[in-house]
C-alpha positions in Angstrom: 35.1 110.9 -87.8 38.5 111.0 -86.8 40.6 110.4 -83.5 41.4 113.3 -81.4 45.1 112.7 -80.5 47.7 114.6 -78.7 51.0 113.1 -80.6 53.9 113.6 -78.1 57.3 114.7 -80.5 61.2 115.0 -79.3 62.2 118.3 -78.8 66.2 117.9 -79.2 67.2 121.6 -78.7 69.2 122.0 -75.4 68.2 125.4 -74.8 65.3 124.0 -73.5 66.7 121.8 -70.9 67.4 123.0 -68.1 67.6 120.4 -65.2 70.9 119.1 -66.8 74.0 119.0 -64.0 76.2 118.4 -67.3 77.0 120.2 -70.3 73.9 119.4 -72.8 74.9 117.6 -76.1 74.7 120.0 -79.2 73.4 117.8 -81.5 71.6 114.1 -81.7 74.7 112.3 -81.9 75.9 113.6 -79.1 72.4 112.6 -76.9 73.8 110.4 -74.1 72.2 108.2 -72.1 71.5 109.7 -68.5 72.2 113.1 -69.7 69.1 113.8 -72.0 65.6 114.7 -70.5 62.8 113.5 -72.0 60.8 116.4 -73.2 57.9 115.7 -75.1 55.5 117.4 -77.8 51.8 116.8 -78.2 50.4 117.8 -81.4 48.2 116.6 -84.2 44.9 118.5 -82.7 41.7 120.2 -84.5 42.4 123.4 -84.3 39.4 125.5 -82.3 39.9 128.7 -81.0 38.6 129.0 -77.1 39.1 130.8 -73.9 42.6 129.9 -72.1 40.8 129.4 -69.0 39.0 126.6 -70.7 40.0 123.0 -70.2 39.5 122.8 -74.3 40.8 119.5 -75.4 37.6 117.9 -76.0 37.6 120.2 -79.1 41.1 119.5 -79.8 43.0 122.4 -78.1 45.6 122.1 -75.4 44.4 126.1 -74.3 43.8 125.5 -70.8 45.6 122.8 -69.5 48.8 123.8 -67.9 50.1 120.8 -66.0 49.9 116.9 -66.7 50.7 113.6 -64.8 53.5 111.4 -66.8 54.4 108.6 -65.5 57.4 105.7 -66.0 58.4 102.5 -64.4 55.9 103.8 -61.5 56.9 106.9 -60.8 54.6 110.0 -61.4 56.0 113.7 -62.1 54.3 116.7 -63.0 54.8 117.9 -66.5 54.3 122.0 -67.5 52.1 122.0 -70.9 53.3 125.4 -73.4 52.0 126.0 -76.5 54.2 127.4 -79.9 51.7 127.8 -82.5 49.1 129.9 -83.9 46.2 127.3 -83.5 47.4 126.2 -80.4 47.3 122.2 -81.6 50.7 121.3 -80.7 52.0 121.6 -77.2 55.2 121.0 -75.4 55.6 119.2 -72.0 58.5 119.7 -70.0 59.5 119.6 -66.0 61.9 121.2 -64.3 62.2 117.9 -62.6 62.3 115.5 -66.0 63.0 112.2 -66.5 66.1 111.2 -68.1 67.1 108.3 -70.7 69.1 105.7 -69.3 69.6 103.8 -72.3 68.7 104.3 -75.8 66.6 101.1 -75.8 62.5 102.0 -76.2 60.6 103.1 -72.8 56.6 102.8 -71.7 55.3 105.4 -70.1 51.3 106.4 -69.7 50.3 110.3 -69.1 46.8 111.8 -68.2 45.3 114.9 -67.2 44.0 116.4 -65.3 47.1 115.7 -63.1 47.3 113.7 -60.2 49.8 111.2 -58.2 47.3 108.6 -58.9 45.0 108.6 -62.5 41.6 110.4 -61.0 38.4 108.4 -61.7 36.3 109.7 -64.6 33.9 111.9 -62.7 32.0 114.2 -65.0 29.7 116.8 -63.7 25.8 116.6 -63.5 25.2 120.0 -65.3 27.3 120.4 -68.3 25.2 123.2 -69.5 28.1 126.0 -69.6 31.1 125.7 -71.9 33.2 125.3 -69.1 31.5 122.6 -67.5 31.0 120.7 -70.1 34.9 120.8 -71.5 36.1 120.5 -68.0 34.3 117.0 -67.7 36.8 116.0 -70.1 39.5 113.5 -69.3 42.6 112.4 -71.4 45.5 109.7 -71.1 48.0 108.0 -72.8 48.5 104.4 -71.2 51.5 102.2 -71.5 52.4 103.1 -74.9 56.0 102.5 -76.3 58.4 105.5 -76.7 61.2 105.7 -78.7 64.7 107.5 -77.8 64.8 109.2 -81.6 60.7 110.2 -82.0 59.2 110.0 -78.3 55.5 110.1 -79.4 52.5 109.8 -77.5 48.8 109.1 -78.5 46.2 110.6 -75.5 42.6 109.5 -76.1 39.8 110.7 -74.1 38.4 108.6 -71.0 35.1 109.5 -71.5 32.2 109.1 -73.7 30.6 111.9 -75.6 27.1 111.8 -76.5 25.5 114.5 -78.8 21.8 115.1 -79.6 20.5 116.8 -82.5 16.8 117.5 -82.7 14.8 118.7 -85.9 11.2 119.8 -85.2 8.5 116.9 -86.7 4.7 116.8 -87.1 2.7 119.4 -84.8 6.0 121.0 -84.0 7.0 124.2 -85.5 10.3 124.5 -83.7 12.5 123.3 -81.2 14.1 126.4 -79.9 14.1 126.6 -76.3 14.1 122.9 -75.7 16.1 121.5 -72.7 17.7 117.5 -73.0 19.4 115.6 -70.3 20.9 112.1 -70.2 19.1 109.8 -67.7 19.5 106.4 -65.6 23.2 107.3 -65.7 25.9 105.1 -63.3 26.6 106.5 -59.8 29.8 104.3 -59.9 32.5 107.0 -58.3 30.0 109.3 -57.2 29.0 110.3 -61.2 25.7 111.7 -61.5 22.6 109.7 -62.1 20.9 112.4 -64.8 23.0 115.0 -66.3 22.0 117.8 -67.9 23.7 118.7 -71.4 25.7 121.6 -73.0 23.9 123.1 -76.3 26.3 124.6 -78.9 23.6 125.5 -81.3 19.6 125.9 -81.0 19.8 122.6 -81.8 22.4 120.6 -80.6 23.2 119.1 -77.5 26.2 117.7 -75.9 27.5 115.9 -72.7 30.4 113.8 -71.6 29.8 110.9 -69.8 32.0 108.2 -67.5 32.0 104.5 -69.7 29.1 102.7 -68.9 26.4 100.7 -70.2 23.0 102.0 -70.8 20.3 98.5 -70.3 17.6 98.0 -73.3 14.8 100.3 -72.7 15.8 102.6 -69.8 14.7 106.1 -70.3 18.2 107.3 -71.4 17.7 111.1 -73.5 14.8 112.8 -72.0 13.8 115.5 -74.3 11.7 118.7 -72.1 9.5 121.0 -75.0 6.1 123.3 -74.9 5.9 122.0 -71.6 5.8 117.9 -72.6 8.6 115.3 -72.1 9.8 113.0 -74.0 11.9 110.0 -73.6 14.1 108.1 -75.9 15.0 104.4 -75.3 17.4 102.3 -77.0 16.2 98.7 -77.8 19.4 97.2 -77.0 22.2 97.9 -74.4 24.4 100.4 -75.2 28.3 100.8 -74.1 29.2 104.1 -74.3 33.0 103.6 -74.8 36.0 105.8 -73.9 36.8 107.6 -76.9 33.5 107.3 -78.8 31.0 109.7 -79.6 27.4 108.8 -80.0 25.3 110.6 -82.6 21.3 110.6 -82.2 19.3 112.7 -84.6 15.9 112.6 -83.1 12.6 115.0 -84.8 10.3 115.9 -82.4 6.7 115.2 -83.1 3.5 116.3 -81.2 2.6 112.4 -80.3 6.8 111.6 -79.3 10.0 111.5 -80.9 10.2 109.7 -84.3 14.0 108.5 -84.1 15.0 109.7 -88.1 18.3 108.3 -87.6 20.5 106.5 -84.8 24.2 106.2 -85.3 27.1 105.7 -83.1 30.8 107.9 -84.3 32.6 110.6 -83.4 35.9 110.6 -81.6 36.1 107.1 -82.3 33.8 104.7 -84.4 31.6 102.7 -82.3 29.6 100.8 -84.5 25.7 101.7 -84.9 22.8 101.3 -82.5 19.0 101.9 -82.9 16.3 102.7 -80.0 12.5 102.9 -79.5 11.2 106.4 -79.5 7.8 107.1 -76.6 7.1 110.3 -74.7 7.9 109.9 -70.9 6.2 107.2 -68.6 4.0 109.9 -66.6 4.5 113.5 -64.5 2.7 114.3 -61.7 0.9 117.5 -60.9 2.5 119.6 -58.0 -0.7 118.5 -55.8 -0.2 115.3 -57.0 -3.5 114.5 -57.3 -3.0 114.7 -61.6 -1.0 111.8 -63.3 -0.7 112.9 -66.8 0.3 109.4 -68.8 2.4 108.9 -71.7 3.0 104.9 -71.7 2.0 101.4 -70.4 4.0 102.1 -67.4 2.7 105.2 -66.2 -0.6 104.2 -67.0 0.2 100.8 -64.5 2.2 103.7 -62.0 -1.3 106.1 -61.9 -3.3 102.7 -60.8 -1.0 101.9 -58.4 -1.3 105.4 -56.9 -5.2 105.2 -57.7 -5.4 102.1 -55.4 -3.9 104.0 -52.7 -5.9 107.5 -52.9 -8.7 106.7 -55.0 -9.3 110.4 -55.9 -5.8 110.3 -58.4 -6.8 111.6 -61.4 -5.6 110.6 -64.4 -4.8 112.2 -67.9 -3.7 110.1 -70.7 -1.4 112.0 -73.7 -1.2 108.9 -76.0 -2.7 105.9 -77.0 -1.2 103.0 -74.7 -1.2 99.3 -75.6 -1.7 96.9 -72.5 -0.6 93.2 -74.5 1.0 91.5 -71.6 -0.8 93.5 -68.7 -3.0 91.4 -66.4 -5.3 94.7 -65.5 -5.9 94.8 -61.8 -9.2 97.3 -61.6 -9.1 100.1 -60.0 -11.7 100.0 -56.5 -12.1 96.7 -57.0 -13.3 93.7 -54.4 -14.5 95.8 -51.3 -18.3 96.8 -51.2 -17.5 100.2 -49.5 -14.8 101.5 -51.8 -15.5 103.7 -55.0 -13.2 105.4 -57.4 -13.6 109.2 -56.9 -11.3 111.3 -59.5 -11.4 111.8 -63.3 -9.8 109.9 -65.4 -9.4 111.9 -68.7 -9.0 109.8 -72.1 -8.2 112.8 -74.1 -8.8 111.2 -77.1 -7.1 108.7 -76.9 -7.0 104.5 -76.7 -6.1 102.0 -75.0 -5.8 98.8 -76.8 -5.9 94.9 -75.1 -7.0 95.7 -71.7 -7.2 91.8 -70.4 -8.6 90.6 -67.0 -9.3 87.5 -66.0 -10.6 86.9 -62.6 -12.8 84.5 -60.1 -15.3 86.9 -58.2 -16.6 87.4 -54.7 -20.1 88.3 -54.0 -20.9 92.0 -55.4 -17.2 92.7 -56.6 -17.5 94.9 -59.3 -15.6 93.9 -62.5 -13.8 96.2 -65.3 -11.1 98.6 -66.1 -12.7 100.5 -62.8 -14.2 98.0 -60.4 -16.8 100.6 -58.7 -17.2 104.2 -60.1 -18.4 106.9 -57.0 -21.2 109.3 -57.3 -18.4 112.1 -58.2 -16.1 110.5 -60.6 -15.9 111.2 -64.6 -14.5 109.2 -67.0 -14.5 110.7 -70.8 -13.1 110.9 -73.7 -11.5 107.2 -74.0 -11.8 104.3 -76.1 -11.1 100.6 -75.1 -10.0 98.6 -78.0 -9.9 94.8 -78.0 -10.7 94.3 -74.3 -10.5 90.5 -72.8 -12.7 89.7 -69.8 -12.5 86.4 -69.0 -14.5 86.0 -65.9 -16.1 83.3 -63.1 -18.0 83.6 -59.8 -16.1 82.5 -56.8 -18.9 82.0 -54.8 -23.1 83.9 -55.3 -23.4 83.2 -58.6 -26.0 86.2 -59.0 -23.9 89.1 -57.0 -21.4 90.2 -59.5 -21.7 93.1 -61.9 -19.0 92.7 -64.9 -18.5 96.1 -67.5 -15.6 96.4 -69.7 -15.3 99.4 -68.3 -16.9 99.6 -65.1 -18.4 97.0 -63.4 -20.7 99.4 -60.9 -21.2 102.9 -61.9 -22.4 106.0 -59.6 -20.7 108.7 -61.6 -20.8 110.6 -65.3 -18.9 108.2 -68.3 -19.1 110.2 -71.3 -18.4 110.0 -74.9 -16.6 106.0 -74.2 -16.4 103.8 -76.4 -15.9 99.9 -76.0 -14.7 96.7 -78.4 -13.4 93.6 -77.4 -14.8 90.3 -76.1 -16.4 89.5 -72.7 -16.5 86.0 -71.9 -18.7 84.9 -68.7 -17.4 81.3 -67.6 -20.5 81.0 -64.7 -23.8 82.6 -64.2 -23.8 86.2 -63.0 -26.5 88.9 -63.3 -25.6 92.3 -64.4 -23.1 92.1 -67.2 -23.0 95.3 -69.8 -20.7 96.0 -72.9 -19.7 99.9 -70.9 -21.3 99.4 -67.0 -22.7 96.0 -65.4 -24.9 98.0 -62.5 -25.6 101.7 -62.3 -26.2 102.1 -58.5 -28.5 105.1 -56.7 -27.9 107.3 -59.9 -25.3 107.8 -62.2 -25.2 108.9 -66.4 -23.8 106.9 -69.5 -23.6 109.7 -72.3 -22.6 109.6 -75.4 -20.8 106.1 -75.6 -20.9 103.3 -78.1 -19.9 99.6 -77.4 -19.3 96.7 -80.0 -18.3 94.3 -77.6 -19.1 90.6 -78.3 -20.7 89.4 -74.7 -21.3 85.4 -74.2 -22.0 83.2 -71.3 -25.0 82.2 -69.1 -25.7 85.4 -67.2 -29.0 87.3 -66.3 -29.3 91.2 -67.1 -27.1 91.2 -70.0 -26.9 94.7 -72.3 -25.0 96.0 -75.0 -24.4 99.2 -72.9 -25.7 98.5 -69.6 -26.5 95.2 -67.5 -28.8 96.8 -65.3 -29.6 99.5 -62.8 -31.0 99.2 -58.9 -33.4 101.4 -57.6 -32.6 104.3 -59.3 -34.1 106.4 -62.7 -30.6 106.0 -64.2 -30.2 108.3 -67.7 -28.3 106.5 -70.4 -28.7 109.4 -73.0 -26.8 109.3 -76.9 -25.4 105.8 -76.7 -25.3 102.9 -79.4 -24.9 99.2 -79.5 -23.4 97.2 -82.6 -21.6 93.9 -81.0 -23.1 90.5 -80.2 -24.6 89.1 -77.0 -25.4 85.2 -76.6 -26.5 84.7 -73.2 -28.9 82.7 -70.5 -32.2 86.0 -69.8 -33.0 89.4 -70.2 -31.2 90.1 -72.7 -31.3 93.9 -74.0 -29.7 96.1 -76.9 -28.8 99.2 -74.9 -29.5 97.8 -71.3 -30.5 94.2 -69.9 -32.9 95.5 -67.3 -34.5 99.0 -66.1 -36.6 100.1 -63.6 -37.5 103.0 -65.3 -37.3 103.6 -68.9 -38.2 107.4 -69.6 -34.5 108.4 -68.6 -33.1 106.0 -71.8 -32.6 109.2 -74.2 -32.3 109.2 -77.9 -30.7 105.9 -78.0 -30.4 103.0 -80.3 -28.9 99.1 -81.0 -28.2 97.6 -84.5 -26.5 94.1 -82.0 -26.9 90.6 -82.9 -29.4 89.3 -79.6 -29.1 85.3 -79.2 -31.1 84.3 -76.1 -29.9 80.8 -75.5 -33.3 80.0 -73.2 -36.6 79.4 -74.2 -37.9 82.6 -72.9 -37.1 84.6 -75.4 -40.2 86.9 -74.9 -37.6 88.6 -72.6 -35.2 89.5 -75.3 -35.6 93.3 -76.4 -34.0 95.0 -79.0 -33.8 97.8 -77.1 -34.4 96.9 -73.4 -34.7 92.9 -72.0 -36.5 93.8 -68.7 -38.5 96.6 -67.6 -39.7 97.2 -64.1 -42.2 99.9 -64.2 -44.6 101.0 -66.6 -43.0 104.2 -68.7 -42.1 105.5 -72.0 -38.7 105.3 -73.8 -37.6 109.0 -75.0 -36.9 108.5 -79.0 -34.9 104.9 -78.6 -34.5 103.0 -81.6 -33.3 99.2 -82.5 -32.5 96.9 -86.0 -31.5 93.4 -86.4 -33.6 91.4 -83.9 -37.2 90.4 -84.7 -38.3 90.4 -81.5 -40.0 94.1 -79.6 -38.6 96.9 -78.1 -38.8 95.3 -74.8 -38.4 91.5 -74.2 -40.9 91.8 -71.1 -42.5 94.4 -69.0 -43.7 93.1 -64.9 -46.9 95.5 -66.0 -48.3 93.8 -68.8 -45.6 95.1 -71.5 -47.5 99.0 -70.6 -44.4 101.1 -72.6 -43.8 103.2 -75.4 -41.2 105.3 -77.2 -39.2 102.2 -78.5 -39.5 101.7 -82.1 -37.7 99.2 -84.9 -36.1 100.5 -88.0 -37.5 98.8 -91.3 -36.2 100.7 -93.6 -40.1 101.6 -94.3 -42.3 103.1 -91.7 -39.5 104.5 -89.9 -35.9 104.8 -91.8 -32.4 105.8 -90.1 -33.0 109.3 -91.4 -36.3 109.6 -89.4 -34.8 108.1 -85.9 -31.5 110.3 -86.7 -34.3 113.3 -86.7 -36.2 112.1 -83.5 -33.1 111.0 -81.2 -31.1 114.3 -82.4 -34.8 116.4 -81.2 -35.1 114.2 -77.8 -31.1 114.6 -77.1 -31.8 118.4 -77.3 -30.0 121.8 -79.1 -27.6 122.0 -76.2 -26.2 118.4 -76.2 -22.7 118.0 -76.5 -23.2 115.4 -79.3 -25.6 115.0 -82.0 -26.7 112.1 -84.2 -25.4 112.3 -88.0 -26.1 110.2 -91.1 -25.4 110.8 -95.1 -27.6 107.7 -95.8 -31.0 107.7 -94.6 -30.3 103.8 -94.7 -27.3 103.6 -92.5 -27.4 104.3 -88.4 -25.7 107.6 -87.7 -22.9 108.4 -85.7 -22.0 110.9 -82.6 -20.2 114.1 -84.0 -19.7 117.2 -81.8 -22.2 119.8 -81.6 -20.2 123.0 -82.9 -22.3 124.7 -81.0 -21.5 123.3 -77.3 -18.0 121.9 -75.8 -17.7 118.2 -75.8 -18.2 116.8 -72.0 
């Protein structure tokens, strides 16, 4: 790209001078020192038709500016700006009140605009939307450059920055007409706006001017507003928006961010080259603000902040989020009397290396949500590669650890848990989803491959164990590992009741590292009360259905997959008839050898 300049030229003809007191020389040889004006010629600009009442130079066009500040030895006078030709590129600048040569010898002298005693400040506005406001946020000077008495010549560069955005619709998107852009985390040196909102030439392009500053490594800098999401572009390293330079970003717009296609830095002047990471905007918040929807780490960290406060904040993620780094405080955690109330709304998605590590108080609940109330969801989310690395403080057998909750009251549905849980001290309650489901609650629908080890009591691949309640864990699986102390269970570690465990089954690895192994059960470690299991199913340990039952082992409806008397076919058949025709999920297998997985029921909306 080349340089806009305005390239100042002696104009020798003495009709134009007027401020003379003497006679005016007819030709060069006759120029005399104190006797000759200096009149000067800008030219050597695009040529781009627009409106006289524009100020148009930052298209290279003098049509607009009338007046300009020059300025010699430290004295200021106001120049008049005319233009001769057709395109308007080449303008003279005279005064009725001109300087004069004093000696042939080479002068400095510095001119800006817009005019002032003084050089203004760059001060650009904060909504460059219109034509006009975005041209007349330009600002041009010529500083201490060397004029000669035979070819006076000027070179005016522009004080400001110029930043232009063009977007190209990407995967999901099918255009990007209508989309609005602004420029954010901008300086407020000189009272400049902190967030300015940009020009668009095309359906496509967008444009703002800017004061020189530097924009720090991953600050939300272009923030991109379509189909009612935002998006946020942020440069990996810092970038100096020079005077004079024009920064290209050619961003397509997917329906999961922006995928940065190309990042250059040209224009007016050559800047060099910059590149940026590309993720949708942190978070928004609902006009009730009781709704975070969450786009990154940081709005996901923002939302449990606000959680902590009002523990009714809802939460609604738009993108899979990776913690690495995050020491995860839980949400309702360390209080007995405090419970998570609101929804929080996977969508879909994951997030990946939740880590906590933690000594515990008596009864303080222990996951991603410390204590789930009776009226709180949490759906549709996946934890990938969780780390709890936990201890007692003090009461050894009061604390309920769950990757993702550590007591539950409420509804977690279709969830699904990986990761490691290490137990550094003896606790009872520990579960690869929930540690304790308390006076009701329902796990639907979720799976959990979560390697659990330590010396703990309770201990299940979905559930530690309930209290005094007929708890329903309906649809969920188990396929990690568990090596712990007693009561050691596939789908839960203890239950009072059993005949609310629906259509449910364990392929886990079971190491009991006691010698009472008899309560190890592939589906259930512990059960209270004498009932039957409704179509639950286990493979892989050797031992029964349920490690031990307090009246004399008087249960039913468990059964082991052999591969023989009952296949993975046949328990895909009985779970799918217990779950029931209106379940949101169903059971499905291609290989009457291989445990089936959850797929939605066409026929029903997922929960």
């Amino acid at each position: 790209m080349r340089k806009m300049k305005h390239t100042l030229c002696s104009l020798l003809a003495a009709s134009l001078l007027t401020a003379c007191t003497q006679d005016e020389p007819s030709s060069l040889t006759e120029r005399v020192e104190g006797v000759t004006p200096l009149v000067l010629t800008a030219g050597g600009l695009q040529a781009v038709a627009t409106p006289a009442s524009t100020r148009a130079t930052v298209d290279g066009n003098w049509d607009g500016v009338q007046t300009v500040a020059v300025e010699v030895d430290g004295e200021v006078k106001e120049y008049s700006v005319s233009t001769t030709n057709a395109g308007k590129t080449t303008a003279t600048l005279s005064s009725t009140d001109p300087f004069y040569w004093t000696t042939r010898a080479d002068i400095t002298v510095s001119a800006w605009w817009p005019y002032d005693e003084t050089m203004p400040a760059v001060v650009v506005k904060a909504d460059q939307s219109t034509k006009e406001a975005f041209e007349g946020s330009d600002f041009i000077a010529a500083l201490d450059q060397t004029v000669q008495f035979d070819n006076p010549t000027l070179t005016f560069e522009h004080r400001t920055a110029r930043v232009t955005v063009k977007l190209q619709p990407g995967d999901g998107i099918a255009n990007v007409a209508g989309a609005k852009v602004s420029l954010t985390n901008l300086t407020t040196a000189d009272s400049n706006p902190a967030t300015i909102s940009t020009y668009a030439p095309g359906s496509d392009t967008y444009e703002a001017l800017l004061a020189p500053q530097t924009v720090a490594a991953n600050t939300a800098f272009i923030q991109v507003e379509l189909n009612g999401n935002t998006y946020i572009f942020r440069p990996k390293n810092n970038v100096v928006l020079a005077a004079n330079n024009r920064y290209n970003y050619n961003i397509s717009v997917t329906a999961t961010g922006l995928e940065l296609t190309n990042s250059t830095i040209s224009g007016w002047a050559d800047g060099g080259t910059g590149s940026g990471n590309i993720s949708l905007q942190d978070y928004t918040i609902s006009d009730d603000g009781k709704t975070y929807t969450v786009y990154t780490a940081e709005g996901l960290n923002e939302w449990a902040k606000a959680a902590n406060e009002n523990l009714s904040t809802n939460c609604i993620l738009m993108t899979d989020i990776d913690l690495s780094g995050v020491d995860w405080e839980p949400i309702a955690f360390g209080d007995f009397d405090i419970y998570y109330t609101g929804t929080f709304d996977g969508n879909g998605h994951a997030i990946s290396n939740l880590a906590i590590t933690k000594d515990l108080y008596s009864g303080a609940g222990c996951g991603m949500f410390g204590r789930l109330g009776a009226n709180a969801t949490i759906k549709n989310l996946t934890l990938e590669n969780v780390s709890l690395n936990v201890s007692a403080y003090r009461d050894p057998f009061g604390d309920e650890i769950g990757a993702l909750v550590g007591v539950n009251q409420g509804t977690i549905s279709n969830c699904n848990v990986s990761g490691n849980i290490s137990i550094n001290s003896q606790m009872q309650r520990v579960g690869g989803i929930v540690g304790r489901m308390e006076y009701g609650g329902v796990i639907q629908y979720c799976h959990s491959s979560a390697s659990i080890q330590g010396n703990s009591y309770y201990v299940g691949g979905v559930l530690g164990g309930e209290y005094m309640t007929a708890t329903v864990i309906k649809g969920c699986s188990f396929s990690g590992s568990i090596t712990s102390d007693s009561a050691i269970g596939g789908i839960a570690g203890y239950c009072r009741f059993f005949n609310d465990m629906i259509g449910c089954y364990s392929v886990g690895e079971l190491s009991d590292l006691s010698t009472t192994v008899y309560r190890t059960g592939g589906v259930v470690g512990f059960l209270q009360l004498n009932t039957t299991a409704n179509a639950c199913y286990w493979e892989g340990f050797d031992g029964e259905g349920v490690g031990y039952c307090s009246e004399k082992n008087q249960w039913d409806g468990a059964y082991k997959v052999d591969g023989e008397t009952i296949t993975w076919a046949q328990a895909t058949q009985a779970m799918n008839t217990a779950l029931g025709t209106d379940a949101a999920y169903h059971w499905h297998t291609d290989d009457p050898d291989t445990p089936p997985t959850l797929v939605l029921n066409n026929s029903t909306e997922a929960q």
